[in-house]
ROKE-360963 format. One record per residue (C-alpha): x, y, z. Coordinates in steps of 0.5 Angstrom, whole numbers, plus 500, padded with zeros to 3 digits. Example, Ala and Ser with C-alpha at 12.3 -4.5 7.8 and 13.67 -1.06 7.14 Angstrom:
# ROKE-360963
525491516/527498514/
//
This chain:
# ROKE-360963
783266879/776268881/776273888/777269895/771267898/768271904/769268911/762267915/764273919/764277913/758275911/755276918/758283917/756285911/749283913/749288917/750283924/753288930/758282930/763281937/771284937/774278936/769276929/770283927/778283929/779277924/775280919/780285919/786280918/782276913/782283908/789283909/792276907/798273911/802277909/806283913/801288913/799296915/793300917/793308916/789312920/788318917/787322919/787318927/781324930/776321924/776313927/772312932/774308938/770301936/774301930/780302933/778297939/777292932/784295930/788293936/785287937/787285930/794286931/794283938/793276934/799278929/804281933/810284929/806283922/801288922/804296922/799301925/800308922/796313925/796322922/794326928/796333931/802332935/798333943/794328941/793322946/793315943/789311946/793305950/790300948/793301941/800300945/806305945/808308939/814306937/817312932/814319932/815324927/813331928/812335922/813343923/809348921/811351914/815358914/814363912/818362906/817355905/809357904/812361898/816355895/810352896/804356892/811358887/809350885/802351885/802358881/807357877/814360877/812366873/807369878/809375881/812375888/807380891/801375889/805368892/807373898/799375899/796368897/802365903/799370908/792368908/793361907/798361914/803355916/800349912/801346906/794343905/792351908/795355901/793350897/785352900/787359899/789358892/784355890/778360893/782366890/782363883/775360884/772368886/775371881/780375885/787370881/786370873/790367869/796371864/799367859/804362865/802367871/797369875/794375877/790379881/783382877/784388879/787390885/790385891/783383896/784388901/786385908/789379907/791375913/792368915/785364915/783357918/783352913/776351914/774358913/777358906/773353904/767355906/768361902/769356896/763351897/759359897/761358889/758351887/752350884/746348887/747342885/754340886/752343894/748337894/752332891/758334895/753333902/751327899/758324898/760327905/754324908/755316905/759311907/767311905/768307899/760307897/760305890/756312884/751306883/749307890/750315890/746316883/740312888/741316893/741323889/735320886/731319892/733327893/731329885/737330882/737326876/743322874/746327868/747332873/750326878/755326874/756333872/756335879/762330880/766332875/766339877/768337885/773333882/776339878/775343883/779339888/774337892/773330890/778324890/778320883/774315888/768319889/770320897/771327900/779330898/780331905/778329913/775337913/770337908/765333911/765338917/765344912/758341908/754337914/
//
């Protein structure tokens, strides 16, 4: 059936026009469709408070039809503008035997308790932190793999001990190439949802050649850095490289 036609305001929009709230909240609406629809903020510290205002003012306009689902930390104020939030759900911190259920599951059944024990320590009390710490102790060398196990190289590294999700991956991004450095920051840096036609123009203006484009991607999207769709794994990295 061929893609629907763009409204004026879309068109406005993608011309780079700055446009008014209730152009750009209709905009919003004519992306959706009619049908019901939601919106994920995710996570909710990374949008900026115009695009929430556009959000809000699209819901005004169909009341009882559009969901707004925001990912936040449990002390975070939302905006009243957004109106009262009408179920929240809190997600405790891991424990401590739930972090080891965890890194089982990345490491595989067959790993040692001690190096599972080791890796929850340093990756502390969320999921998304044990992974991180898994994956830098693999990328450093300190986690080998052994037939269906991992283990460590030579000895344990010395002082294990709970680490910033962030932290972690800082120490993995000192393990990247030169190259893939600079396509990470490129990426990190380009709109979400900007095509690899536009990175490869970008990249080139910055004298990386399209060959080592696409090997840099393949490398972060291996190493967990990258979504299939080219766009940073998650909300920290941009924060990690810039």
């Amino acid at each position: 059936a061929g893609s629907p036609a763009r409204s004026d305001a879309q068109k406005r929009l993608i011309a780079g026009e700055i446009l008014p709230l209730a152009d750009a909240a209709a905009v919003v609406l004519d992306v959706l469709g009619d049908g019901p629809a939601w919106i994920v903020l995710n996570p909710f510290a990374s949008i900026d408070v115009a695009s929430l205002e556009v959000i809000a003012a699209a819901r005004a306009r169909r009341p009882g039809r559009l969901a707004i689902v925001a990912r936040a930390p449990h002390d975070t104020q939302i905006p009243s503008f957004l109106g009262e939030a009408s179920s929240r759900s809190i997600l405790p911190a891991l424990r401590t035997s739930d972090a080891r259920e965890v890194l089982r599951t990345v490491l595989g059944a067959a790993t040692t308790d001690d190096v599972v024990r080791r890796v929850a320590t340093m990756g502390g009390d969320t999921t998304l932190g044990c992974e991180e710490a898994a994956r830098l102790l693999v990328a450093s060398g300190d986690l080998v793999r052994e037939e269906d196990a991992f283990v460590w190289r030579t000895t344990p590294r010395g002082g294990v001990e709970g680490v910033g999700v962030e932290e972690l991956a800082r120490g993995r991004l000192e393990l990247l190439s030169e190259d893939a450095r600079r396509v990470l920051e490129l990426v990190s840096v380009l709109p979400r949802g900007a095509s690899r036609d536009v990175l490869r123009d970008v990249a080139a203006k910055d004298g990386l050649h399209a060959r080592a484009v696409a090997h840099a991607l393949t490398v972060l999207a291996s190493e967990a850095w990258l979504t299939p769709r080219d766009e940073p794994s998650a909300h920290f990295v941009r924060r990690v490289v810039q």
